[in-house]
MDAnalysis code that builds the backbone (N, CA, C; Angstrom):
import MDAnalysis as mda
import numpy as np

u = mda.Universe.empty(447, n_residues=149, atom_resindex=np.repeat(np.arange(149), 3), trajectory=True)
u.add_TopologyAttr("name", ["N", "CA", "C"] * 149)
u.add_TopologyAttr("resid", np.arange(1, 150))
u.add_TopologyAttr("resname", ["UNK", "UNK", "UNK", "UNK", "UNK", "UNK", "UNK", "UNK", "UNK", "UNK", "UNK", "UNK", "UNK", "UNK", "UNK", "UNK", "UNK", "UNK", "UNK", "UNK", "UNK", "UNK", "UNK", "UNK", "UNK", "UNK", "UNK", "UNK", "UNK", "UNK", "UNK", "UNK", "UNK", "UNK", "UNK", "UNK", "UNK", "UNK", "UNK", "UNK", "UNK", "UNK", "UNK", "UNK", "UNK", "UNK", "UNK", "UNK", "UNK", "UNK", "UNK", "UNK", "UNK", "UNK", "UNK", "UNK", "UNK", "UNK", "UNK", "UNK", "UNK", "UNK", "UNK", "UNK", "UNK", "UNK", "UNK", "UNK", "UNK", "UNK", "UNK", "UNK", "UNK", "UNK", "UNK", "UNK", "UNK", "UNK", "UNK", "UNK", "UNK", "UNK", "UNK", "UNK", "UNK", "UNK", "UNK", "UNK", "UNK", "UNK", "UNK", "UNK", "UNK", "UNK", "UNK", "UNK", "UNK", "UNK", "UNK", "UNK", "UNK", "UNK", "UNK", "UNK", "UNK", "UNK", "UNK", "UNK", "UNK", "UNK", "UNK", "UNK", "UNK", "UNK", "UNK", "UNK", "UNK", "UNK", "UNK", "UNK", "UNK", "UNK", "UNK", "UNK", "UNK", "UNK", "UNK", "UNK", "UNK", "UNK", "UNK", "UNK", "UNK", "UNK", "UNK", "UNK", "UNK", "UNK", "UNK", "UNK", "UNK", "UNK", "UNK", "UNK", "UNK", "UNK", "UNK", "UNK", "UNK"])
u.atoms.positions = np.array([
    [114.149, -110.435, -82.178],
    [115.349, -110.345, -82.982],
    [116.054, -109.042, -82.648],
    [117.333, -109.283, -82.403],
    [118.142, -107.820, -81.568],
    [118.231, -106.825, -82.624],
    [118.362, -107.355, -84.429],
    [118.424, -106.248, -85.365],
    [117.172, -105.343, -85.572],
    [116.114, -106.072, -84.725],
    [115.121, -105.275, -84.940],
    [114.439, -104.528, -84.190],
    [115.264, -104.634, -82.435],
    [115.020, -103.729, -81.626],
    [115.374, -102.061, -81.708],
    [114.578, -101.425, -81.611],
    [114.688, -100.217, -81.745],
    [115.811, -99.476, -80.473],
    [116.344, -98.822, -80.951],
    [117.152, -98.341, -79.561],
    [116.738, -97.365, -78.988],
    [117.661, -97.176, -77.875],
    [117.907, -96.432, -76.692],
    [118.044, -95.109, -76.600],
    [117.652, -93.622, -76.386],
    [118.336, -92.538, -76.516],
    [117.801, -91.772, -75.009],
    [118.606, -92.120, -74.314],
    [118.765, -91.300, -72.691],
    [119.101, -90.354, -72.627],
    [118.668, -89.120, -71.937],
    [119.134, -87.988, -72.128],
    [118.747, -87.351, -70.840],
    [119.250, -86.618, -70.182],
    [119.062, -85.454, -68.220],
    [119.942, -84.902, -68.447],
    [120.425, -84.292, -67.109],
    [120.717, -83.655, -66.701],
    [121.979, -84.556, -66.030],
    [123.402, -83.863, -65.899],
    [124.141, -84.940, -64.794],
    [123.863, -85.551, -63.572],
    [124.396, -86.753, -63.792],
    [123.550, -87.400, -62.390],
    [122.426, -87.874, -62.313],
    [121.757, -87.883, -63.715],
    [120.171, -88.626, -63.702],
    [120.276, -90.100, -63.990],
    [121.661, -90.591, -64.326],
    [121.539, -92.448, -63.879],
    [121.566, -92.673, -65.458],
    [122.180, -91.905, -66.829],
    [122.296, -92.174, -68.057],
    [122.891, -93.444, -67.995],
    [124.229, -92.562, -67.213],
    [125.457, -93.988, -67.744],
    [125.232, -94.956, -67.081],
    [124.820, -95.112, -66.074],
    [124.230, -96.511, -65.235],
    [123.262, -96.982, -65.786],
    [122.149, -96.546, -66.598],
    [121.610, -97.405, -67.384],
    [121.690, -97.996, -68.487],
    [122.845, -97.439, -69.077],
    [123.658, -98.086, -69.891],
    [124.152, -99.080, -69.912],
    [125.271, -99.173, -68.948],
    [125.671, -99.896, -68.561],
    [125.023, -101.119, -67.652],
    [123.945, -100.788, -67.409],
    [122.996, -102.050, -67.304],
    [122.214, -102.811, -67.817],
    [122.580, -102.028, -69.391],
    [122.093, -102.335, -70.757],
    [122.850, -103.579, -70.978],
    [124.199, -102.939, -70.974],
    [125.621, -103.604, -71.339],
    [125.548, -104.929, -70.776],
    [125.103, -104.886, -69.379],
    [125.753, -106.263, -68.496],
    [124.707, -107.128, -68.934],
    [123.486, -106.622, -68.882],
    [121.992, -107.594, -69.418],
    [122.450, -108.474, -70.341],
    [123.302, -107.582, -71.452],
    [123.434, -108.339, -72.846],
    [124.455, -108.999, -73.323],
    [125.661, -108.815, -71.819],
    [126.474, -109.612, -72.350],
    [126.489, -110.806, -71.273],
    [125.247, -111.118, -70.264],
    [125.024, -112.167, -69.612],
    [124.376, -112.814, -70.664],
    [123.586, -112.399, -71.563],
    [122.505, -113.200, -72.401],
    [123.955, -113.448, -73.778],
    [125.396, -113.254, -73.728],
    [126.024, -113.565, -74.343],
    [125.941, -112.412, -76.118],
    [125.218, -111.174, -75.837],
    [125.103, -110.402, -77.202],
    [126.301, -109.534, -76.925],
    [126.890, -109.114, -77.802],
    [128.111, -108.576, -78.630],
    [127.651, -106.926, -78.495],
    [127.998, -106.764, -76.866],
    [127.627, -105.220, -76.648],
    [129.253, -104.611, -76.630],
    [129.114, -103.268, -77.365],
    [130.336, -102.964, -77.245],
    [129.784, -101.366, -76.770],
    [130.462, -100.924, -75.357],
    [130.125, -99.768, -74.739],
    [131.090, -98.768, -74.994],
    [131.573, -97.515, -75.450],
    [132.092, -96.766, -75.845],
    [131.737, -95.201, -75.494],
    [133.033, -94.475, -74.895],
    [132.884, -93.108, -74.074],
    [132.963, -92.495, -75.425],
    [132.000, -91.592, -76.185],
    [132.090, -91.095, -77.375],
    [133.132, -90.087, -77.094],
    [133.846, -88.769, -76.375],
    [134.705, -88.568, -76.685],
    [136.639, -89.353, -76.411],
    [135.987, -90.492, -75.536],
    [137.457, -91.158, -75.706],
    [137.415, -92.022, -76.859],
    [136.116, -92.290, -77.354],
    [136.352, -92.750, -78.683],
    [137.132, -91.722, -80.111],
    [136.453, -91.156, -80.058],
    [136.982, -90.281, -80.672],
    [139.012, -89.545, -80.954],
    [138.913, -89.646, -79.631],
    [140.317, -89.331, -79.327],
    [141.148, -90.558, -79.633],
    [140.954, -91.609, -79.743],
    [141.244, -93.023, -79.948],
    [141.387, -92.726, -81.327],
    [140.410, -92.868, -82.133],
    [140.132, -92.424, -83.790],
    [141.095, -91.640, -84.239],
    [141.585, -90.081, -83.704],
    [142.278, -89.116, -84.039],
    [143.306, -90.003, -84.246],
    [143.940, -90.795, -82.606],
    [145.289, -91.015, -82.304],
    [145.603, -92.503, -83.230],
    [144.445, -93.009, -84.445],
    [145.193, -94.452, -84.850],
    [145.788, -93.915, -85.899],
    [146.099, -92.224, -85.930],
    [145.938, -92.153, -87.653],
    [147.697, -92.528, -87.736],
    [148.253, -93.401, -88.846],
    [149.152, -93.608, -89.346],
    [149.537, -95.123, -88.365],
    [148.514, -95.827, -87.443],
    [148.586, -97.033, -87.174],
    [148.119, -98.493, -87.927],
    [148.526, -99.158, -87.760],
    [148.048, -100.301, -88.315],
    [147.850, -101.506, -87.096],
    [146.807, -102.533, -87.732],
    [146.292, -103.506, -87.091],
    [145.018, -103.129, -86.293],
    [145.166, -103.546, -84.983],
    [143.721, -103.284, -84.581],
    [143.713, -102.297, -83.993],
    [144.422, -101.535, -84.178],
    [144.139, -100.188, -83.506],
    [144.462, -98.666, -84.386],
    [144.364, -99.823, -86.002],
    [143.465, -98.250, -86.616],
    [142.459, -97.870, -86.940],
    [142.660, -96.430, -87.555],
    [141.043, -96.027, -87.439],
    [140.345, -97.026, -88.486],
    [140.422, -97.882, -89.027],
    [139.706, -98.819, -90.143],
    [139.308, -99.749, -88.973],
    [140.200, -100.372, -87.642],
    [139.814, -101.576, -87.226],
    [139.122, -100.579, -86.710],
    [139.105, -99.655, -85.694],
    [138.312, -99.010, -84.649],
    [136.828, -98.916, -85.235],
    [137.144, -98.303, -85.982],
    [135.503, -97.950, -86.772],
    [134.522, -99.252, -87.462],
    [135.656, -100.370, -87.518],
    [134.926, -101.721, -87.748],
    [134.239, -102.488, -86.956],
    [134.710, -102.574, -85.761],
    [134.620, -103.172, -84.343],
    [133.338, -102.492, -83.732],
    [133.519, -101.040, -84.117],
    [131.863, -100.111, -83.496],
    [130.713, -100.540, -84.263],
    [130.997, -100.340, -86.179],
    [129.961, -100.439, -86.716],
    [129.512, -101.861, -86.627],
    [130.386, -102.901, -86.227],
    [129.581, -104.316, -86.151],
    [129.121, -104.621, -84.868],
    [129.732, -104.249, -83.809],
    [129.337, -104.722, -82.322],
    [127.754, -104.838, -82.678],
    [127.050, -106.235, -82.601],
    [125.460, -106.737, -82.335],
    [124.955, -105.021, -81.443],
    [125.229, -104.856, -80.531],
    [124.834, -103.305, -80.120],
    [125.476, -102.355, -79.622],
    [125.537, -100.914, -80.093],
    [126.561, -100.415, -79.561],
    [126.275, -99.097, -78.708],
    [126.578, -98.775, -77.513],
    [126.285, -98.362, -76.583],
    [127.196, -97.202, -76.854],
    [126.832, -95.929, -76.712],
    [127.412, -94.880, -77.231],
    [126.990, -93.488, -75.668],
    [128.215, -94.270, -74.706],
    [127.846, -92.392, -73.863],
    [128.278, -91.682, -74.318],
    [127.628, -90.418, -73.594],
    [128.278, -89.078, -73.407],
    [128.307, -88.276, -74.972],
    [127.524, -88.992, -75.372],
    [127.209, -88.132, -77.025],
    [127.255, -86.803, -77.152],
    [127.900, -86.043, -77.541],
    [127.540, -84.534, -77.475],
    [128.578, -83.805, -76.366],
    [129.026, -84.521, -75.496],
    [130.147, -83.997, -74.757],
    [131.798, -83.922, -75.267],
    [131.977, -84.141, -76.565],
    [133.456, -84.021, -77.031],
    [133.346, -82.554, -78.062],
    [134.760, -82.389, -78.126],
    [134.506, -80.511, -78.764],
    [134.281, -81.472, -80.145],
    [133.090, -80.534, -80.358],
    [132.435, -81.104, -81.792],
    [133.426, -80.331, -83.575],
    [133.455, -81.049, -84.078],
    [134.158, -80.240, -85.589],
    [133.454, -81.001, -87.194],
    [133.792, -80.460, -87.974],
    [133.388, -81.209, -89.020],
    [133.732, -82.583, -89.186],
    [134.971, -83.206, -88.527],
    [135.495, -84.077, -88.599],
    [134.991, -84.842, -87.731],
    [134.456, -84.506, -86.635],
    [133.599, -85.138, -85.497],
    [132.290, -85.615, -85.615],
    [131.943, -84.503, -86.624],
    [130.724, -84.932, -87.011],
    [130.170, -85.957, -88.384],
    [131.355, -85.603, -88.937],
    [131.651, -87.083, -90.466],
    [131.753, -88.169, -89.297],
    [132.337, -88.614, -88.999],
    [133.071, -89.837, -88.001],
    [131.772, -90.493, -87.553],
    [131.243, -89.340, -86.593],
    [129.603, -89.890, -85.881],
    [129.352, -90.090, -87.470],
    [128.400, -89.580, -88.306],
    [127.372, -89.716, -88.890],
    [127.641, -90.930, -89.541],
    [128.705, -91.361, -90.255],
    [129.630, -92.485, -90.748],
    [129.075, -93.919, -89.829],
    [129.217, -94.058, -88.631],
    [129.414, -94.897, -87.921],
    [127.148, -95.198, -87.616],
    [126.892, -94.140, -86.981],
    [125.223, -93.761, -86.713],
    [124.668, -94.428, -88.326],
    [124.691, -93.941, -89.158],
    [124.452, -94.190, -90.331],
    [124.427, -95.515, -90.596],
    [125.515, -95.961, -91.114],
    [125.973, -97.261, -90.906],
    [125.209, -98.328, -90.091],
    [124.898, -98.331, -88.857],
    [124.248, -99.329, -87.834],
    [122.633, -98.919, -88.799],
    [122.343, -97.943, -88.824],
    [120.722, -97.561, -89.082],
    [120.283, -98.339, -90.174],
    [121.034, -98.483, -91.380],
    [121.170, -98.639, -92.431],
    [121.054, -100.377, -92.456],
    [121.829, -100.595, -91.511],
    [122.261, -102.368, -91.178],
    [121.133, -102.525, -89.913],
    [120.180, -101.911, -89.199],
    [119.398, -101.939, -88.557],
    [119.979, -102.743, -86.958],
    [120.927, -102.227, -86.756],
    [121.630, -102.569, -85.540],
    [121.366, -101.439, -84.471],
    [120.703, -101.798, -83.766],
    [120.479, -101.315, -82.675],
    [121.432, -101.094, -81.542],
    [121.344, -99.427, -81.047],
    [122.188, -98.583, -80.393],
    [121.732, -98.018, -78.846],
    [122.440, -97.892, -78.006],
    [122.063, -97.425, -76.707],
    [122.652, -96.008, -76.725],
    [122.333, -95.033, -76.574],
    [122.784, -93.595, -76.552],
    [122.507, -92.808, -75.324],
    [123.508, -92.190, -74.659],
    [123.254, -91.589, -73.688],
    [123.487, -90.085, -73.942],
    [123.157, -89.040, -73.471],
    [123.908, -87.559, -73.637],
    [123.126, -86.776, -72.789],
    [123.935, -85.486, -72.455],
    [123.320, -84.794, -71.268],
    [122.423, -83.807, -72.171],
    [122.641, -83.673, -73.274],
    [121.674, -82.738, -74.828],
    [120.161, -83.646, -74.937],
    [119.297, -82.887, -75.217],
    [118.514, -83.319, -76.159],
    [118.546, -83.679, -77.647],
    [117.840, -84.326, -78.303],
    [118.029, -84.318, -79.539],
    [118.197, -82.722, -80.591],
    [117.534, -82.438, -80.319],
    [117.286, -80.784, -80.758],
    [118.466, -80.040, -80.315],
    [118.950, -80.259, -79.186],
    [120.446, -80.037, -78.208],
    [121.065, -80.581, -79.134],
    [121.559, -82.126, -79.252],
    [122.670, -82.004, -79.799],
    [122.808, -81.817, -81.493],
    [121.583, -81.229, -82.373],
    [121.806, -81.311, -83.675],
    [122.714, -80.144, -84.228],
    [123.508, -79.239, -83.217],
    [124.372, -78.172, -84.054],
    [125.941, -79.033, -83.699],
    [125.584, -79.928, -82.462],
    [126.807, -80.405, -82.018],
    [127.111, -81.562, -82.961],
    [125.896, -82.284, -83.439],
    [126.421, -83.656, -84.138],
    [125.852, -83.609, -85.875],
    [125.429, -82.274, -86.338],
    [124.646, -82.523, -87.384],
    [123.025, -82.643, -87.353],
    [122.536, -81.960, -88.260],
    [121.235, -82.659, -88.668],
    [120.949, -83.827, -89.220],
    [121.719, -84.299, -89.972],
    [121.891, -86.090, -90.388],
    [122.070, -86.828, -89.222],
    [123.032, -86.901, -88.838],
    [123.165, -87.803, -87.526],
    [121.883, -87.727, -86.692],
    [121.531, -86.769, -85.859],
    [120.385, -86.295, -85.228],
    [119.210, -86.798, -85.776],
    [119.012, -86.929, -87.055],
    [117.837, -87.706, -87.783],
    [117.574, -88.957, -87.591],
    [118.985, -89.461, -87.781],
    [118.909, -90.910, -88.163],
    [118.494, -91.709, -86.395],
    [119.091, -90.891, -84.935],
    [118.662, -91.505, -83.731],
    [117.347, -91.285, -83.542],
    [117.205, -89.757, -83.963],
    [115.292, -89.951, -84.037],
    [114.551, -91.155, -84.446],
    [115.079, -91.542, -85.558],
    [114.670, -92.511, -86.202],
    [114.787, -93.848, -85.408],
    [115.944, -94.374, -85.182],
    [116.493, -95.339, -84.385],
    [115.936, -95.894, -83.477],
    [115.820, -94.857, -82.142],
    [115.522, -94.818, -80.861],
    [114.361, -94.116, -80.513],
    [113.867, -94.688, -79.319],
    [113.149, -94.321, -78.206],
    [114.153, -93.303, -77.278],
    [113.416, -92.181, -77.376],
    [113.803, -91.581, -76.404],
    [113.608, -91.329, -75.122],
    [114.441, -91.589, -74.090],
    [113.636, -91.498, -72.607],
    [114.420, -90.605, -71.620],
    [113.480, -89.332, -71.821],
    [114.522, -88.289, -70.650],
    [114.173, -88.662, -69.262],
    [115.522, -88.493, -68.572],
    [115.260, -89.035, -67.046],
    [115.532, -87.532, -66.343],
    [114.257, -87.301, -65.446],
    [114.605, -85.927, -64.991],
    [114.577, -86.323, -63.573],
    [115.524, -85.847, -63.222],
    [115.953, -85.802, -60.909],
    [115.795, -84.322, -60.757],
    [115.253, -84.236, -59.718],
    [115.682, -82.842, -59.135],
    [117.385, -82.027, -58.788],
    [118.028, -83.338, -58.709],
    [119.736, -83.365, -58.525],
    [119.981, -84.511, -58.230],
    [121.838, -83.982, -58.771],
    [122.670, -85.076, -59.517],
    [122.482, -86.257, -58.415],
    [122.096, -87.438, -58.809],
    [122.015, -88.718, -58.084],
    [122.872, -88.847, -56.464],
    [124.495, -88.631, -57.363],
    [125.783, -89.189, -57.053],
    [125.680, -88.405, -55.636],
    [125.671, -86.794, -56.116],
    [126.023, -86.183, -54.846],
    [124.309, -86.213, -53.913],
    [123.157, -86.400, -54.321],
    [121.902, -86.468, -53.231],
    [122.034, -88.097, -52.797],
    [123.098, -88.822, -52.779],
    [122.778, -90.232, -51.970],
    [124.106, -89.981, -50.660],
    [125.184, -88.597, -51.270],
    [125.898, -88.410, -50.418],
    [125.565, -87.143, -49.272],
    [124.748, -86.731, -49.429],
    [123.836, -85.633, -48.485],
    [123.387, -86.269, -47.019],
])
């Protein structure tokens, strides 16, 4: 049962193959037809800022609806947007939410958990502990540029 898979929390160094395994999360699950919705956490974010005073599906009510229901939601680059109080309500809001509804999340970030808890909160940070499996992928160097060497 997918609500009861525990998720994902990837974490290296750049170039250790986060977002590609993500995204091979993504394709797995939307060949098997599941309701993956993949999302760049700070272009999400910037998305969020920019619905304010929009309506339909592209405000922050639909945006934040569409994340907290996606069957799973795939969350890169966690910890890479300039973090604020407001950044960090938004995450914890949304993190919360899935945990709570036991919807399972794919998380990528170049932080550790312990890394990103000044960037995202100690709440938030709790609740992926909780969530996920964590699996750091360590390379000696970045993938991208040692296949171009």
């Amino acid at each position: 049962n997918i609500g009861r898979t525990p998720g994902l929390f990837f974490t290296g160094e750049v170039g250790c193959g986060k977002t590609h395994l993500a995204a091979a999360c993504a394709n797995a699950l939307l060949q098997q037809q599941v309701d993956a919705l993949f999302l760049v956490v700070p272009d999400f974010l910037d998305d969020l800022r920019a619905s304010y005073g929009k309506d339909g599906e592209f405000s922050e009510a639909a945006l934040m609806r569409r994340a907290r229901s996606a069957a799973v939601l795939i969350l890169d680059d966690l910890g890479a947007h300039n973090f604020s109080e407001w950044t960090q309500n938004k995450l914890y809001s949304l993190v919360n939410h899935r945990v709570i509804n036991c919807l399972p999340m794919v998380v990528t970030s170049n932080l550790s958990l312990g890394e990103l808890e000044p960037v995202i909160g100690s709440r938030t940070t709790s609740r992926l502990a909780a969530a996920c499996r964590v699996y750091p992928l360590l390379v000696e160097r970045d993938i991208r540029l040692a296949k171009n060497l």
